[in-house]
C-alpha positions as CSV (number, residue, x, y, z in Angstrom):
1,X,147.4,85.7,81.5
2,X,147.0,86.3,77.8
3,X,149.4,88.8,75.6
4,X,148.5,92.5,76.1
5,X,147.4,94.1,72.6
6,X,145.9,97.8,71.9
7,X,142.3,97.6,71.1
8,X,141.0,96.7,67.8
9,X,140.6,99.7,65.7
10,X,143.9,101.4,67.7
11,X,147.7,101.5,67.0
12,X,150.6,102.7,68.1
13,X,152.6,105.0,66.8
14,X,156.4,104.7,66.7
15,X,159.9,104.9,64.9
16,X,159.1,105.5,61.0
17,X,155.1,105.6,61.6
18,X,155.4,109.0,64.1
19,X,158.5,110.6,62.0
20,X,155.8,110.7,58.8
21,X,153.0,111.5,60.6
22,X,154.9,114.4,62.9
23,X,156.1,115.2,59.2
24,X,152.4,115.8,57.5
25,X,151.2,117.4,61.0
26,X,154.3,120.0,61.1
27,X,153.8,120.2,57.3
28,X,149.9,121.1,57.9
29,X,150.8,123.3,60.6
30,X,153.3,125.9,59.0
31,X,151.1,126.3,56.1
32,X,148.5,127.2,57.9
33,X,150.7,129.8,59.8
34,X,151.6,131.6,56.9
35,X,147.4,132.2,56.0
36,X,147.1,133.5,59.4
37,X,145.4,130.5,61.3
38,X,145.8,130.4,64.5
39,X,145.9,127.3,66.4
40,X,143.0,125.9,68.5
41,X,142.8,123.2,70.6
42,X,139.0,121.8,72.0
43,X,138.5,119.0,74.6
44,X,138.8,115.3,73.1
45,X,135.3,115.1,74.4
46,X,132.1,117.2,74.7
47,X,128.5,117.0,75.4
48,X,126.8,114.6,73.1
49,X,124.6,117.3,72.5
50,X,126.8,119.6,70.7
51,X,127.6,116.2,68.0
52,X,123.8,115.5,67.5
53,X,123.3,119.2,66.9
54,X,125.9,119.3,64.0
55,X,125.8,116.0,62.8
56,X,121.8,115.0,62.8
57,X,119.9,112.3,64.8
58,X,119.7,110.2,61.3
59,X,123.9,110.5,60.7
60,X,125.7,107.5,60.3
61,X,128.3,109.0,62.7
62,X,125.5,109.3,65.6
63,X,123.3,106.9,64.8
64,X,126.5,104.3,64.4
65,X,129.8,105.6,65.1
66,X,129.9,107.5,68.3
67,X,131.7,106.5,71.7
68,X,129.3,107.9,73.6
69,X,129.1,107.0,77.6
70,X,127.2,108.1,80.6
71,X,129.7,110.0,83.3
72,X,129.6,109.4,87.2
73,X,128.1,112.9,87.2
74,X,125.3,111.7,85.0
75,X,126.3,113.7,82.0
76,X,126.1,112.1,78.5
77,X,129.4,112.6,76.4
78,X,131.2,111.6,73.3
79,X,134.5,111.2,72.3
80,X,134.8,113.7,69.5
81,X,134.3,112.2,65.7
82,X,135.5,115.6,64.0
83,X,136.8,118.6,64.8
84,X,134.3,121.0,63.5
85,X,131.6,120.7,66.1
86,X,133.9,121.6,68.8
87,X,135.5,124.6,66.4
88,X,131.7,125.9,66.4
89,X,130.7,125.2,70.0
90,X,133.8,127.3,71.1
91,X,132.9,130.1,69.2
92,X,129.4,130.0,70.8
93,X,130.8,129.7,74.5
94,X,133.6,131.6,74.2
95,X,131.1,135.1,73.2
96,X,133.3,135.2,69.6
97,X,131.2,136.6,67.2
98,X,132.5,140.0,67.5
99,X,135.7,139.0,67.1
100,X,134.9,137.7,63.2
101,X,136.8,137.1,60.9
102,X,138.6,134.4,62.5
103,X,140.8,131.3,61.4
104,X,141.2,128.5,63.3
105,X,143.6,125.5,62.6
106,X,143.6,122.0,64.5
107,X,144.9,118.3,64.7
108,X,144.8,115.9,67.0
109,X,142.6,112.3,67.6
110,X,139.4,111.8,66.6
111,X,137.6,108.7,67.5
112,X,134.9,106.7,65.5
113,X,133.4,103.1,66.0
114,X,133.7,101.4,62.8
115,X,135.3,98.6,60.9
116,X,139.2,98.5,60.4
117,X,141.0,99.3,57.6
118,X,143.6,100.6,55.3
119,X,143.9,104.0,56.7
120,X,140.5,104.2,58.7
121,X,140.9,103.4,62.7
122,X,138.4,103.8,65.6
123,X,141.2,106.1,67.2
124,X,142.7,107.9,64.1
125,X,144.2,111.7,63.9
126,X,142.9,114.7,61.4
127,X,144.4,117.9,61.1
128,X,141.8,120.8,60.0
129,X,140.9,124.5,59.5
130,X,137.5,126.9,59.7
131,X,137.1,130.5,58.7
132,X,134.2,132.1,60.4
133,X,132.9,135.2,59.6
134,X,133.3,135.6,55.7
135,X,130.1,134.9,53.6
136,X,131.9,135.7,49.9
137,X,133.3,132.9,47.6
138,X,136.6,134.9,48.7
139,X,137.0,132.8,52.0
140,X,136.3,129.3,49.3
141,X,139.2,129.6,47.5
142,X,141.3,131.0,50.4
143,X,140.2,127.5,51.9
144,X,140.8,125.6,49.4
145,X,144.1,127.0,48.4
146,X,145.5,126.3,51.8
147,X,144.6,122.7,51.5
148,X,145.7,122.6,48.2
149,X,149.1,124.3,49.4
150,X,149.6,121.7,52.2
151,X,149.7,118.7,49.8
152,X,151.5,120.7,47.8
153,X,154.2,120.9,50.2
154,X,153.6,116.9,50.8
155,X,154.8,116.9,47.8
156,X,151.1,114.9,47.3
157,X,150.6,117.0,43.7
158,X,150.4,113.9,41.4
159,X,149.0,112.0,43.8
160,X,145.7,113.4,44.5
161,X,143.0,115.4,42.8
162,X,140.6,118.1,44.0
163,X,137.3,117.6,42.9
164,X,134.2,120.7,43.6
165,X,130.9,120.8,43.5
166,X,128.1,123.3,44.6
167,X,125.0,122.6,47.2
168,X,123.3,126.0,46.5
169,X,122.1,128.3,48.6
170,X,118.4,127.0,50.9
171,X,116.3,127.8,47.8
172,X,118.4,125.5,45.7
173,X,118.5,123.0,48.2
174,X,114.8,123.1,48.7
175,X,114.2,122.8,45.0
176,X,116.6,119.8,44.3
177,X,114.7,117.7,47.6
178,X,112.0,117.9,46.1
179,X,113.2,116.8,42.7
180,X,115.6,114.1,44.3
181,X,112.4,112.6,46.4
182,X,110.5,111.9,43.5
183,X,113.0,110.0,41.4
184,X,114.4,108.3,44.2
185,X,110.4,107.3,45.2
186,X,110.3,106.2,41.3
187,X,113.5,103.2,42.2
188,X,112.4,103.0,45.9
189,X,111.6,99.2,45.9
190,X,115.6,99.4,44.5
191,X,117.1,101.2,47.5
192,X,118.5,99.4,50.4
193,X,117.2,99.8,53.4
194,X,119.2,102.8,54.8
195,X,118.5,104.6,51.9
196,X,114.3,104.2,52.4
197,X,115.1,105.4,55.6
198,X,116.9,108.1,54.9
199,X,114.4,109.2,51.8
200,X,112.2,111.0,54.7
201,X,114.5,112.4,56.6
202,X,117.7,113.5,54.2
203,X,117.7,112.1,51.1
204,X,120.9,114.4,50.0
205,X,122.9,111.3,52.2
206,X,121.6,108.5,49.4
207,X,124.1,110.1,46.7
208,X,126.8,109.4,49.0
209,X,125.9,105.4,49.4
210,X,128.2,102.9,49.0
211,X,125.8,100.0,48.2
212,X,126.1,98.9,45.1
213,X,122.3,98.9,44.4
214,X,122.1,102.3,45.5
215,X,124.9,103.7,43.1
216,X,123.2,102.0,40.0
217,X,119.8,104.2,40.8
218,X,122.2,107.2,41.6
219,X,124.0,106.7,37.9
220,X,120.6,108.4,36.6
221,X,119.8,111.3,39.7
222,X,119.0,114.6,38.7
223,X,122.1,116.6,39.4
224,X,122.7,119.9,41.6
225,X,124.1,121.8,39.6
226,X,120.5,121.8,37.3
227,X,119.0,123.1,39.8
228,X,120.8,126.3,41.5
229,X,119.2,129.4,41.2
230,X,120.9,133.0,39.9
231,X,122.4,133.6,42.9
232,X,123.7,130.0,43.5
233,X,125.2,130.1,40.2
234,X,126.8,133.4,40.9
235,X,128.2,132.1,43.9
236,X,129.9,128.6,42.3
237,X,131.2,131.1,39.4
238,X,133.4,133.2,41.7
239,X,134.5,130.0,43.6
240,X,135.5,128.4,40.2
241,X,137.2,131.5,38.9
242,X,138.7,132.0,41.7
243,X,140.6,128.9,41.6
244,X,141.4,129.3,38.0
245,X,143.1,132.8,38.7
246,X,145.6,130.6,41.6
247,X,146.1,127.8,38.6
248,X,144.5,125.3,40.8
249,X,143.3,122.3,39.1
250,X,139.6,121.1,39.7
251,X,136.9,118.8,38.3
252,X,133.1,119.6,38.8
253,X,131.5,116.8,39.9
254,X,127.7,116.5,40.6
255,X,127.2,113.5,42.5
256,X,129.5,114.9,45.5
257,X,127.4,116.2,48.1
258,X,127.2,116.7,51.9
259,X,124.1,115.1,53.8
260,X,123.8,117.5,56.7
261,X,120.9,120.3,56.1
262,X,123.5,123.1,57.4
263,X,126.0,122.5,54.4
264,X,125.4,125.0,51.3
265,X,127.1,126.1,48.5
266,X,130.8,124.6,48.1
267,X,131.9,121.7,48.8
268,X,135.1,119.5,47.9
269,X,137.4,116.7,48.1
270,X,141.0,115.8,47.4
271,X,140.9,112.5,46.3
272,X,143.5,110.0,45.4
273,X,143.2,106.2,44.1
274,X,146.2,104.8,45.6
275,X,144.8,103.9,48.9
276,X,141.8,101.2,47.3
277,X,138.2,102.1,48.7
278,X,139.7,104.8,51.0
279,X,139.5,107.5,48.5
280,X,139.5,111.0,50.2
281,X,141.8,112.5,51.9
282,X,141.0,116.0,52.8
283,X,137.0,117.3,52.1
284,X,134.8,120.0,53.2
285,X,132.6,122.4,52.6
286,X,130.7,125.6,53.7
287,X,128.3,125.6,56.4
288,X,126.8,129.0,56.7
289,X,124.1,127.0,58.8
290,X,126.0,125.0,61.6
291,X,126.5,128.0,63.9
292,X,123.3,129.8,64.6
293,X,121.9,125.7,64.4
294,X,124.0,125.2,67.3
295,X,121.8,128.2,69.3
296,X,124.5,130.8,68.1
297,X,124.3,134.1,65.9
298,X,123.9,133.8,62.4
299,X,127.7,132.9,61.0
300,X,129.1,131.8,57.7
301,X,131.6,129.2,57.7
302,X,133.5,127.2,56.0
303,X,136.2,124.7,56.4
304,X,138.2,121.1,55.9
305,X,139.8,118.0,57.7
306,X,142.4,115.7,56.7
307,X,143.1,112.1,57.7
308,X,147.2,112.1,59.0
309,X,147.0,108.6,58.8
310,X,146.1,108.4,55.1
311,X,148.3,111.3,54.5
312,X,151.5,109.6,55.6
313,X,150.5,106.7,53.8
314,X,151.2,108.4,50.4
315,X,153.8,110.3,51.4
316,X,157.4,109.6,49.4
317,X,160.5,109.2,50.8
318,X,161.2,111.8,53.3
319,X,164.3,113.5,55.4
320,X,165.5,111.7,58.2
321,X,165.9,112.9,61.2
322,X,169.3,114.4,62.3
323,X,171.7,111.8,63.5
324,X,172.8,112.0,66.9
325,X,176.5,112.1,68.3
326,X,176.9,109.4,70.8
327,X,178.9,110.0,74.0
328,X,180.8,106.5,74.7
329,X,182.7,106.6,78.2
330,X,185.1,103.3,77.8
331,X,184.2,102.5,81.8
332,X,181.9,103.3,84.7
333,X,184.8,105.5,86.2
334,X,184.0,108.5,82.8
335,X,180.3,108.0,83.4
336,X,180.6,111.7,85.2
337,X,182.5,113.4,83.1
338,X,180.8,112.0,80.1
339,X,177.4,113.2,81.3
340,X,178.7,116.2,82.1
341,X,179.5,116.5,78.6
342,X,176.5,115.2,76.8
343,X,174.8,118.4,79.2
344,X,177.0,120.5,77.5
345,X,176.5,119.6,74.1
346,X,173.0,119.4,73.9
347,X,172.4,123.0,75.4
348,X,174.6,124.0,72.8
349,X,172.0,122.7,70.5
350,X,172.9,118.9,69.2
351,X,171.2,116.0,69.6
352,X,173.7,113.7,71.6
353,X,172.6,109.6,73.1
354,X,175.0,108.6,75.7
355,X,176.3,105.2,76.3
356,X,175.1,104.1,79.7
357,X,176.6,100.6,80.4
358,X,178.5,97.7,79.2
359,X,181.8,97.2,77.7
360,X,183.0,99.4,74.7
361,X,182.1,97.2,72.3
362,X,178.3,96.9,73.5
363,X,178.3,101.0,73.6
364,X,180.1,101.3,69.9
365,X,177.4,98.6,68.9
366,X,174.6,101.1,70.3
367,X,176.1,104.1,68.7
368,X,175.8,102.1,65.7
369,X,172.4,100.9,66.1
370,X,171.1,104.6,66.6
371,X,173.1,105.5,63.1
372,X,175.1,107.9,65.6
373,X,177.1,110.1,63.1
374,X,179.9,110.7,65.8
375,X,181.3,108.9,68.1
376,X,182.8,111.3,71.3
377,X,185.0,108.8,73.3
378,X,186.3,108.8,76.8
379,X,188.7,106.7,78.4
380,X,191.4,107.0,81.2
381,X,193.6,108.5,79.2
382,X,191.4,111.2,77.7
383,X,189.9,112.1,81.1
384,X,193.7,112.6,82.4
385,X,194.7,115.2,79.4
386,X,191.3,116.8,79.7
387,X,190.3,115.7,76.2
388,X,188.2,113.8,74.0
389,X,188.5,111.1,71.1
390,X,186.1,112.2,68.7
391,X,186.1,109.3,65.5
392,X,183.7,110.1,62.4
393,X,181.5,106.9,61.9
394,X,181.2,107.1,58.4
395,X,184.6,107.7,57.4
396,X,186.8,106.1,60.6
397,X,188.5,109.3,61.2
398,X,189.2,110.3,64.5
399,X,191.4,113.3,66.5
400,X,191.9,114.3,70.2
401,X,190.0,117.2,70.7
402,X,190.0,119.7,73.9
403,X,186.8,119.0,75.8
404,X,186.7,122.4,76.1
405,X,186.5,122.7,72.3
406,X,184.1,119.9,71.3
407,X,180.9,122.2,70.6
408,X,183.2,124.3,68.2
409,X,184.8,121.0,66.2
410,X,181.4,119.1,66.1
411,X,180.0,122.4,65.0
412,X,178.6,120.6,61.4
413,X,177.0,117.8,63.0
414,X,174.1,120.1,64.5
């Protein structure tokens, strides 16, 4: 029988791996607590439907990407690729829309069939946030200052840049199609082939193509921003000034776009160059479209996702976690009264590993391997006088303490 091994495209995460990705999670999380989103947490898998809807038939992500499988029941689901389409379907079925504004935060898996690499797996975590409800560039820069505050408190400032561009509202958009169809049709016989596919359907998509062909024609597109209309313009102002008035650093750039028709006005991305080809690590955008698409009411939107993975990739050196104090009985005859204390001490609030066999060496040797801080001994002798050998690991120092007393003395070593 051959070696068990996760599935290409999955990993597991453990020791150092979860303490920085529980660390940019937790991180993600309290920020978002103190701008008043509220956690929510949607199925890992829906109704293909409600993907296809969001996403379009002509995405990469359906067309491509999507674990999608038939159910016994005959129903046709998908493993979610992104947390927004569930975020919107909620609203719908839970009857939300008199409830507006709201603020959502999530995190957890995602899943995506594509090819392996340096921070992108087929199973693979994000952490986001929506606010429904608010149609001003007021809910923009509340967006995009939480994101900015998260890698902020990542201490990810030097490593990443935010970069901002605008999509315009439908008159804009329906403008610059127009224009972008005709120059593309000019370099068509230069496209690849996904591009002349998509130049029916979406054309917005080619600007985001990675083929090197394609980028060459894209040098010399016309650009967005030429082509927004008063109000448009309006709109990108306030989002711009209102970023300036938090001192948050941006760069305008025109070829950043998103494909999907329901996407308007802002969009964004933190980028850094540290991880190679896997630039971004937190986009999004406003999608004042995606709801009433879905078969809801008309809603304004907008929101962001983050890769964890990518994330803890960058992040520096960070706190470890609190060293335990290791229970050691000497002998099977203290194994009671030494789990009796380890009970005690960690109601009281520490984080205590007890030795559970073996000698006293191979329990000192486990204490050690853990980086156990104290060691809280118990022999014979100790049992008999009712006390406790309690020797700092660092220093070698050691006293008899009352068992009675060992919360008190072990007080700074919570």
């Amino acid at each position: 029988m051959s070696q068990l091994q996760p599935i290409k495209g999955t990993h597991d995460l453990m020791f150092e791996d979860v303490r920085r990705h529980r660390f940019v999670e937790e991180t993600a999380f309290e920020i978002a607590r103190r701008y008043g989103y509220g956690e929510i947490a949607t199925p890992v898998f829906e109704f293909t439907e409600v993907f296809k809807r969001t996403l379009g038939d002509t995405s990469d992500i359906v067309t491509k990407e999507m674990f999608t499988f038939e159910t016994k029941g005959g129903d046709n689901i998908t493993l979610r690729p992104e947390g927004t389409a569930g975020v919107a379907r909620a609203f719908i079925s839970e009857g939300l829309a008199q409830q507006t504004p709201l603020k959502f935060f999530y995190r957890g898996p995602m899943f995506r069939y594509e090819r392996p690499q340096k921070g992108r797996q087929r199973q693979f975590h994000q952490f986001g946030a929506e606010l429904l409800g608010v149609a001003t560039p007021q809910a923009d820069v509340e967006i995009i200052a939480l994101a900015d505050h998260i890698l902020k408190a990542l201490r990810l400032t030097g490593a990443v840049s935010l970069e901002l561009n605008s999509l315009g509202d439908v008159e804009s958009r329906t403008a610059y199609r127009d224009v972008l169809v005709n120059y593309f049709k000019g370099h068509e016989d230069k496209l690849s082939a996904d591009s002349r596919e998509r130049l029916g359907r979406n054309p917005l998509r080619i600007l985001d193509s990675k083929d090197p062909g394609d980028k060459e024609v894209n040098v010399n597109a016309p650009q967005f921003t030429e082509h927004l209309n008063t109000a448009s313009r309006d709109f990108f102002m306030g989002v711009q000034d209102g970023l300036a008035d938090l001192n948050i650093a941006f760069k305008v750039v025109p070829a950043l776009v998103r494909g999907l028709d329901y996407y308007g006005h802002t969009a964004f991305e933190f980028t850094t160059d540290a991880l190679g080809a896997q630039g971004t690590v937190l986009a999004g955008g406003r999608y004042d479209g995606l709801i009433k698409q879905m078969g809801g009411p008309q809603t304004p939107g907008i929101g962001f996702a983050a890769g964890i993975e990518r994330l803890a990739m960058l992040l520096p050196e960070i706190a470890a976690d609190k060293r335990p104090i290791a229970v050691i009985p000497i002998g099977d005859g203290e194994a009671k009264i030494a789990q009796e204390i380890t009970a005690k001490l960690r109601h009281a609030g520490f984080t205590v590993d007890i030795g559970y066999s073996g000698n006293m060496g191979k329990r000192m040797a486990r204490a050690n391997k853990i980086k156990a801080v104290v060691a809280v001994i118990l022999g014979s002798d100790e049992v008999r006088e009712g006390v406790a050998t309690v020797r700092n690991l660092d220093t070698g120092d050691q006293a008899k303490v009352p068992q009675a007393d060992l919360a008190r003395h072990l007080a700074g070593f919570k």
